[in-house]
N, C-alpha and C positions, 0 to 999 in steps of 0.2 A: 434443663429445657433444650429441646432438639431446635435448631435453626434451617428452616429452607433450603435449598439449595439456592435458589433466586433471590435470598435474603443475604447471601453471605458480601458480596460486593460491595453491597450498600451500608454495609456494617463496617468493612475496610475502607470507604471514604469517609465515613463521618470519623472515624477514627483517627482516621491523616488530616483530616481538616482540623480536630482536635487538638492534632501534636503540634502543627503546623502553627495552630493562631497561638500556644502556648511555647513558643521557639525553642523546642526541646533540643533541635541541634546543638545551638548554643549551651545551651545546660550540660546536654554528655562529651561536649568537649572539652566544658570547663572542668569537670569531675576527670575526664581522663587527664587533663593536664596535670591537674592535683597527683593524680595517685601514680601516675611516669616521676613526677619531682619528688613523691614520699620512697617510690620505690629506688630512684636515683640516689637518696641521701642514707638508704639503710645500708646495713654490713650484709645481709642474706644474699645469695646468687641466684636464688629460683626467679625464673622467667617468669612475667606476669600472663596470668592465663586470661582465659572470659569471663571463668567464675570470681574471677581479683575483680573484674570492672563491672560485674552484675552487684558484687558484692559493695562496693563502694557507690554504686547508685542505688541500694538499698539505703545503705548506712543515710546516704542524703537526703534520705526521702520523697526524692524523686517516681519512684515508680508508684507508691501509695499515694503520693499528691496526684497522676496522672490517673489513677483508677481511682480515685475521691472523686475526682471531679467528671469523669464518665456515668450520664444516666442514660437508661434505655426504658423505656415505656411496655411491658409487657401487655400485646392484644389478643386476644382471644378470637377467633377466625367464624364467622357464620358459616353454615353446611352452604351457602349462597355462593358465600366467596370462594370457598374451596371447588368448590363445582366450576366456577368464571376462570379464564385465562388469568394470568396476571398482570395487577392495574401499572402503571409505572411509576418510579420511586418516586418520593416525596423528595430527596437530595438526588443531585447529577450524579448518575454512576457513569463511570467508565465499561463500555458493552464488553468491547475488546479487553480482557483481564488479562495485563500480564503479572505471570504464578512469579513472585521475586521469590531467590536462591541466594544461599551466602556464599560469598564471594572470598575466595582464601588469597588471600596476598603473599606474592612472594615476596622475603625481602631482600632477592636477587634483582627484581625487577624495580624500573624507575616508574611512577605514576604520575598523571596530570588530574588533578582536583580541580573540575570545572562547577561551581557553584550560580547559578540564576537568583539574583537577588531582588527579582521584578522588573517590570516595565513602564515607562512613563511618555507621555507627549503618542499616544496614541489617537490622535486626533480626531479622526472618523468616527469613535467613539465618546468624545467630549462629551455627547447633551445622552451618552448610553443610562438609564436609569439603574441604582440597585435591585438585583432582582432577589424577590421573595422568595423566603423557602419554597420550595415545591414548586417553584414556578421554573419552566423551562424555558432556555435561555441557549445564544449563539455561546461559543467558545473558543476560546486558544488554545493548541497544543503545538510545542514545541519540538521536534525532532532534531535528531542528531546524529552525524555519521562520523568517526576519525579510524582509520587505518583499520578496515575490516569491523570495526568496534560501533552498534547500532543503541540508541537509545529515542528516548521518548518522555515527556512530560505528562503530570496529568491534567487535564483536560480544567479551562479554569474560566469564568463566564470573561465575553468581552467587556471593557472597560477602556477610559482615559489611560490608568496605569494598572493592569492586568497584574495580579496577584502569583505571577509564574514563580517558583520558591521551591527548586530544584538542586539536588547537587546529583553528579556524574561521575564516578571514576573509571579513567580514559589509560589505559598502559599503552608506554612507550619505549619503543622496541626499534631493532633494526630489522629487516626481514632474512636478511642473508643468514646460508648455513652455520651455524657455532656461535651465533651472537644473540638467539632466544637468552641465552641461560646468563646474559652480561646484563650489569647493570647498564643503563646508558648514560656517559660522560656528556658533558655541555659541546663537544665539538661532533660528537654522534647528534643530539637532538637536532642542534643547529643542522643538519645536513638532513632529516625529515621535514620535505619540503611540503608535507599534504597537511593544508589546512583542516580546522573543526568548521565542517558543513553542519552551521544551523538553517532547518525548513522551520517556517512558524504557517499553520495551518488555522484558516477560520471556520468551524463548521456551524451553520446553521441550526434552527428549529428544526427543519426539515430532512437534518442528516447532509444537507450538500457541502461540498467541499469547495473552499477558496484557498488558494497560494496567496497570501498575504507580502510572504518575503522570503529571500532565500540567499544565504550570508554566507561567506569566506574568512572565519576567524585565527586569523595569523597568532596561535598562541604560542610561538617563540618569545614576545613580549616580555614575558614570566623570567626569559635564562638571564635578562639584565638587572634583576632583581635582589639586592644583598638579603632579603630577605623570602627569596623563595614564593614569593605569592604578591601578585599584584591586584588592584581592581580598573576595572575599564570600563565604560559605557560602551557600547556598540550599537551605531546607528544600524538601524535594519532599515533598508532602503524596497521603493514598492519593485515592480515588475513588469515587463513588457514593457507599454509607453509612458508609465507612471516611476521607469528604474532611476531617474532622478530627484522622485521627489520619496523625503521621508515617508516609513509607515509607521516606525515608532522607535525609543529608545530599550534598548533591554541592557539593565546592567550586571555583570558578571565578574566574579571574582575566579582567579587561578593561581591554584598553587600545585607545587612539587613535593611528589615522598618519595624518598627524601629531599633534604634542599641541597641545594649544588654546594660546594666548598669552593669553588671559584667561579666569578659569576661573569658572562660576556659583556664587551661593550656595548650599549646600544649602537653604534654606530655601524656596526656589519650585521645586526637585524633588516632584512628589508622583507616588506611585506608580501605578501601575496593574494589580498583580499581582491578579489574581481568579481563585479557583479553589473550587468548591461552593457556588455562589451560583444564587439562579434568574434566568434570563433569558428577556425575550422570545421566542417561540419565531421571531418574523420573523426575530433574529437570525441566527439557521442558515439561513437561503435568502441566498444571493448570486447575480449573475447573475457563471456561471463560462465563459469559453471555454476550451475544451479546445486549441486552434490546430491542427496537424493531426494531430494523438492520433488523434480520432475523426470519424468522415467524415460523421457526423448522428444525429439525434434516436434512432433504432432502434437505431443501433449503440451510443451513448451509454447505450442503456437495457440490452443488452447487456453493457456493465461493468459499470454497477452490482448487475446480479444474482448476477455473478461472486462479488463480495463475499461472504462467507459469513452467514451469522445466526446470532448469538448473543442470547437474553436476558438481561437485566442479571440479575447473579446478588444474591438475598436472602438477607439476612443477619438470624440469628436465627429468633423466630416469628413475622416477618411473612408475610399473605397476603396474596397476590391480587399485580398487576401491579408490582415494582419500576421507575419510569421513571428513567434517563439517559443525558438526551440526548448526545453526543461531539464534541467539535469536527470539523469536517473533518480536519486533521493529525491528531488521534491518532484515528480511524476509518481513511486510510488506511495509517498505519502499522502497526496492527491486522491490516490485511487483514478486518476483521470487526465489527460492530455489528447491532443491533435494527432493526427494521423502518422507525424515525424517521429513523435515522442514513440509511438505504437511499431515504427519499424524499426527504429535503433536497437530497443531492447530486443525485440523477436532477432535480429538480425546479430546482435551480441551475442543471444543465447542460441543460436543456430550455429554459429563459431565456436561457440564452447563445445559442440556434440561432435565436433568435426569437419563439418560442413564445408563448402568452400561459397560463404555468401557475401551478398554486397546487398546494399540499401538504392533502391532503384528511384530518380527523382524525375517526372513525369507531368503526363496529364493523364485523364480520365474522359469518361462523359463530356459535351456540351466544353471541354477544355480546362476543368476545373481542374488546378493544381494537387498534385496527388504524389505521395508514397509509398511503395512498397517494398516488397523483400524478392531479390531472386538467389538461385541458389543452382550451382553447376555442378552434373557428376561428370565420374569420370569417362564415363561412355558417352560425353558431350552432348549431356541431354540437359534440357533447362526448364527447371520451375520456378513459379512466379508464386510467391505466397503474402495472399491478404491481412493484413498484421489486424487487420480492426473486426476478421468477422471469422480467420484462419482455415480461412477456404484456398486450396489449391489449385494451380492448372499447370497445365503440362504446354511450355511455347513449342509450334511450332511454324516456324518462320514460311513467307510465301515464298515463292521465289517469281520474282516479275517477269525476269526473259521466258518462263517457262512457256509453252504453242499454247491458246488457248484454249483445247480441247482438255488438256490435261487439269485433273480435278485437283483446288487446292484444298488445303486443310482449312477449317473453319474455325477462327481465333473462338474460344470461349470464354478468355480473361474481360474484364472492362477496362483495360488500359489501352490509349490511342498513342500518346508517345512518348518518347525517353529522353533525356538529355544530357544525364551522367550520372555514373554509380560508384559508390565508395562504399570502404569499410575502413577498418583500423589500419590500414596497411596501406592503401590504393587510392589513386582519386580518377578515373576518367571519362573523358568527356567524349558526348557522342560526334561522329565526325563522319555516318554515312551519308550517302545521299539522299537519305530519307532518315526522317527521326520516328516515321507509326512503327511501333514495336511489331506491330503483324509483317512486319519489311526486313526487321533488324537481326541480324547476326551478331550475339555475344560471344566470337570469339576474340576474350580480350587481349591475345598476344599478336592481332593482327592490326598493325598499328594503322595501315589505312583508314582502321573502321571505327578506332576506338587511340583517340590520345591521353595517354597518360602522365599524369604530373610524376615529376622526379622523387624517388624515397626521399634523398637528404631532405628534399623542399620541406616535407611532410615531418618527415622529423625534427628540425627546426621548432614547426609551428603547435606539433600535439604531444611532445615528450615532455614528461612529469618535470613541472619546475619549470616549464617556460611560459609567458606574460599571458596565452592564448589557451593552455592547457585546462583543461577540467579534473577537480579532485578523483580522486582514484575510486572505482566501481564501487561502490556499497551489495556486500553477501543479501540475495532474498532471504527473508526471514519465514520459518515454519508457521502455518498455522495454529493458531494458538485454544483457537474453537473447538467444541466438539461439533459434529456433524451432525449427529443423532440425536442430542439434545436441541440443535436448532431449526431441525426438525421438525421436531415433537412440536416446539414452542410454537411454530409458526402453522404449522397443522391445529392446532386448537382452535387458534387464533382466527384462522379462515374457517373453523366450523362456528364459533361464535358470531362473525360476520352473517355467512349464510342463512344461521337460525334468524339474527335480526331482521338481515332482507325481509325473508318469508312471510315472518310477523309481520311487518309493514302492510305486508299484500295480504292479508290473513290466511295464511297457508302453514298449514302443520309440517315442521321436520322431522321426518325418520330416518336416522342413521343405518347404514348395511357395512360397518365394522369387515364381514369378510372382502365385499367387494373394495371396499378402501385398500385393507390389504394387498390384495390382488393388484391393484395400479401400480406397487413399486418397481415390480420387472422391467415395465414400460419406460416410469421415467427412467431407471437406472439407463436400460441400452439406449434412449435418447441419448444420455449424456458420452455413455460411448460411443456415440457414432459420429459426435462432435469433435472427440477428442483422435478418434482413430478412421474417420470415414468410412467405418464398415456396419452394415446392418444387422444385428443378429437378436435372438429371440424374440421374436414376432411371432411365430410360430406356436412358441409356446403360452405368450399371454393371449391370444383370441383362441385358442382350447382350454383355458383356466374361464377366461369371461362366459365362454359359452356354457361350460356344466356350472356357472355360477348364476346365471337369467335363465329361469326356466321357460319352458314353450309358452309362445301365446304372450310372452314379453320383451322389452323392445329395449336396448343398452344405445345410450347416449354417452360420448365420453368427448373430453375437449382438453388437452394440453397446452400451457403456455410454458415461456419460460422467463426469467428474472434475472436482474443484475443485481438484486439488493434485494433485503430483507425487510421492508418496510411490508405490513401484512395489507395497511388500510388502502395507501398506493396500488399494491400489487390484484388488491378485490378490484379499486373502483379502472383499473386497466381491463380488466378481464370481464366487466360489465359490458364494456363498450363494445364486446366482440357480438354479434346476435345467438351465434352457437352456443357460447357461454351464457349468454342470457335465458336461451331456453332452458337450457339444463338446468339453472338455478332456480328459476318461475317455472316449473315443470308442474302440472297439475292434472288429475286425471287417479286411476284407481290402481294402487298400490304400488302408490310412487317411493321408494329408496334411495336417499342420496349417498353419495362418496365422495370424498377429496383425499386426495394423499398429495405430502409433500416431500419432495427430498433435496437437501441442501448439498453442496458439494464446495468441498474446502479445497484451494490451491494456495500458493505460497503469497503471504503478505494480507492472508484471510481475505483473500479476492475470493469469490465465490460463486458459483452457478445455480441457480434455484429454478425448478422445477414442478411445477403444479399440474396437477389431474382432476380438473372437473369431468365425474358424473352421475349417471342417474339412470335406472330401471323403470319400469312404468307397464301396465296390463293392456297391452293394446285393445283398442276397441273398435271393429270396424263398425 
């Protein structure tokens, strides 16, 4: 029997949830323990392989008890269903699928075995009900960042004490040239001072995302350990104005492969957990390369618009602006942060291309507190780049003594003034006699105009290991999506919609298959002209639309475009538009619909989605 393609996910949770509630971890590692002590006690020298430990969890009966007790219900499909979109699973699948690969272990290298053993005292969720199969429900997933090293849990309904029941292997290494290939001694780990950044993420019915907590776990712990593996509770504390009060407890077990032969004192372990503390704001600029994620500065500015905006939400009766700022890892696990969070990264990854940029802190409009990005070349020209929508401008400064006749240049940015720009390197503060950017010269080696705090100072307060620092950059990770299939899915998905509308209104749908096709030119160079501010082939889809609507008929067409992939969201947004509305409720004699969509994958399966409503029709005068 052939399996779905859209079946196959759903078939890999219930599988894990299978293994999971029958604690088969603990089962193949009691069996491997066995067969290391039978294979330790015989006279033979042969290395045990995979087929020694497949072989030994046959003999156990393990793999025939776990296929005993797997049922699957085989259905039979109506011509009805096959025709519909697809309904959604009956168990929570994970959308984002990531493809696991086996992982070869060197045994040159040292390991850290970080295990999730659950959550408990999640309190928000006390009176949470169990949810029915098939019943959709908020969730938890846990993210994880340690020395370039990215993971992720799956996705598990909220609760009091949340079923998170993960393990992770984390290598630990030093970075310097000729010490990849070294195991790491207890006086090397001890000097890797980057903690394990857990993000715990709560997302909704609705697909939305909350930062729940965001954690600094000091897993040096483990090197005081005569036994190589310790276990810990770890409060996970909330966020913003809630950073002192509990969100919940998650306990964790860690261990070392190997274990150490001599173990540290606890007493020259010191921690480095920090969470609700202020920091430098240089902190948050790293120079980030993206490697071939993104192909340059434009398009880099591109993703990060993607990201959505959200303002830090205020608690109580406080006014006026709540600030906090997010580390990288929990902004992109968010998928969403403030306007800060939106110029550090662009501003990181504009540093990584070369660039010579600084994170610009201001106001805007009306005065409203605001950030952006600018960036100096070397022919002392200055652009100012919008991190939230990756729109550019080119500054060019007034000059006030100039005679009044003489015509000034016309600011186009919406920024009114400046106060100080930093990056990873730099802090200074504005110090002319006017702070409107439309006034301001960025020449920052002119100390009149522009005071700079001292490097040492700076290094002091953001170098790796010091009380105020932030864990070391987390790698963007590749989209994991296909593009053409999200596509496809979500293009059905809105022709289903459409047909129902219609129905509603008693109005027959006919599809025009060619002219659908024909819209993907469009949105394609939309999305380049976003990425690259150049307009091109226009030219050639209004000469494809025109031999496609013959004379004496009348083409309607309307594009929006999407941050998400939500189909029913994205219809009832595009209702609301009137032009969209007519196209849809289009009535009259041989009327044609179309819709194409095209989804577009950047790194962190951030995405841009792009929709084409339209529609033909026989004009009649």
């Amino acid at each position: 029997m052939s399996l779905p393609p859209e079946k196959a996910p759903e078939l890999k949770q219930i599988i894990h949830n299978h293994l999971m509630k029958i604690n088969i971890h603990d089962k193949i590692r009691e069996v491997l323990a066995e067969t290391v002590r039978d294979d330790t006690s015989s006279t033979h020298n042969q290395p045990l392989s995979e087929k020694d430990f497949l072989h030994a969890l046959q003999r156990r009966g393990i793999i025939d008890s776990v296929m005993n007790d797997l049922h699957f219900a085989q259905q039979r499909l109506t011509d009805e269903e096959i025709q519909s979109p697809p309904k959604p699973a009956t168990h929570y699948i994970d959308k984002d699928e990531i493809q696991l690969r086996k992982t070869n272990i060197d045994p040159c290298r040292r390991y850290l075995y970080l295990q999730v053993l659950g959550g408990k005292a999640f309190l928000e969720h006390l009176q949470e009900p169990e949810p029915f199969p098939g019943q959709v429900c908020s969730t938890f997933t846990l993210y994880m960042h340690f020395r370039n090293q990215r993971f992720r849990s799956k996705p598990v309904p909220c609760a009091c004490e949340p079923d998170i029941k993960e393990g992770f292997l984390l290598e630990v290494h030093k970075d310097e040239i000729g010490e990849g290939s070294r195991m790491a001694d207890g006086t090397t780990m001890l000097s890797i001072c980057d903690p394990v950044h857990l993000v715990l993420i709560k997302t909704d019915t609705s697909s939305e995302t909350t930062l729940v907590s965001s954690h600094l776990l000091d897993w040096r712990t483990v090197l005081s350990s005569t036994s190589g593996k310790t276990c810990i509770a770890v409060e996970l504390m909330g966020v913003g104005s809630e950073c002192k009060v509990p969100a919940g407890i998650m306990t964790v077990s860690l261990e070392l492969y190997p274990p150490l032969t001599e173990t540290i004192s606890p007493d020259i372990i010191t921690t480095q957990d920090e969470n609700g503390v202020n920091r430098p704001v240089c902190s948050y600029v790293r120079m980030l390369r993206a490697g071939r994620l993104l192909e340059g500065p434009r398009q880099a500015a591109r993703f990060v618009s993607l990201l959505a905006q959200e303002k830090a939400p205020v608690v109580g009766s406080g006014v006026g602006k709540h600030e906090q700022w997010c580390t990288l890892l929990a902004f992109l696990c968010r998928g969403k942060g403030d306007c800060e969070d939106h110029a550090t990264l662009l501003c990181s990854l504009l540093l990584g291309f070369g660039l010579d940029a600084y994170v610009c802190v201001g106001t805007k409009a009306k005065g409203a507190p605001h950030t952006w990005v600018l960036t100096r070349g070397t022919d002392g020209s200055v652009t100012f780049w919008e991190s939230l929508t990756a729109h550019r401008y080119l500054h060019q400064a007034i000059d006030p003594d100039a005679p009044p006749l003489v015509q000034q240049p016309k600011p186009s940015h919406p920024y009114r003034t400046v106060g100080c720009v930093f990056n990873h390197q730099s802090f200074l503060a504005n110090c002319q006699p006017s702070d409107a950017v439309e006034l301001c010269i960025f020449d920052f080696q002119n100390q009149s105009q522009w005071k700079a705090m001292s490097e040492e100072a700076l290094k002091s307060v953001c170098s790796p290991g010091s009380s105020t620092s932030l864990p070391p950059v987390p790698p963007l990770t590749a989209p994991s999506l296909d593009p053409a299939a999200a596509s496809n899915q979500l293009e059905l998905e809105m022709r289903y919609l459409i047909s129902e509308h219609r129905k509603d209104l008693d109005l027959a749908t006919v599809w025009d298959d060619h002219l659908s096709y024909l819209l993907s030119s469009a949105l394609s160079a939309y999305e380049l002209e976003r990425c690259t501010g150049v307009s091109c082939g226009n030219e050639e889809f209004q000469d494809a639309v025109r031999r496609a609507v013959p004379d004496g008929h009348t083409f309607k067409g309307f594009p929006i475009h999407f941050l998400h992939r939500n189909g029913r969201r994205a219809f009832a947004t595009s209702l609301r538009s009137p032009f969209c509305d007519e196209i849809i409720c289009c009535r009259g004699d041989h009327v044609r619909l179309a819709v194409r969509v095209r989804v577009f994958f950047y790194p962190e399966n951030t995405c841009a989605v792009w929709v084409m409503f339209a529609c033909k029709y026989r004009s009649v005068l």
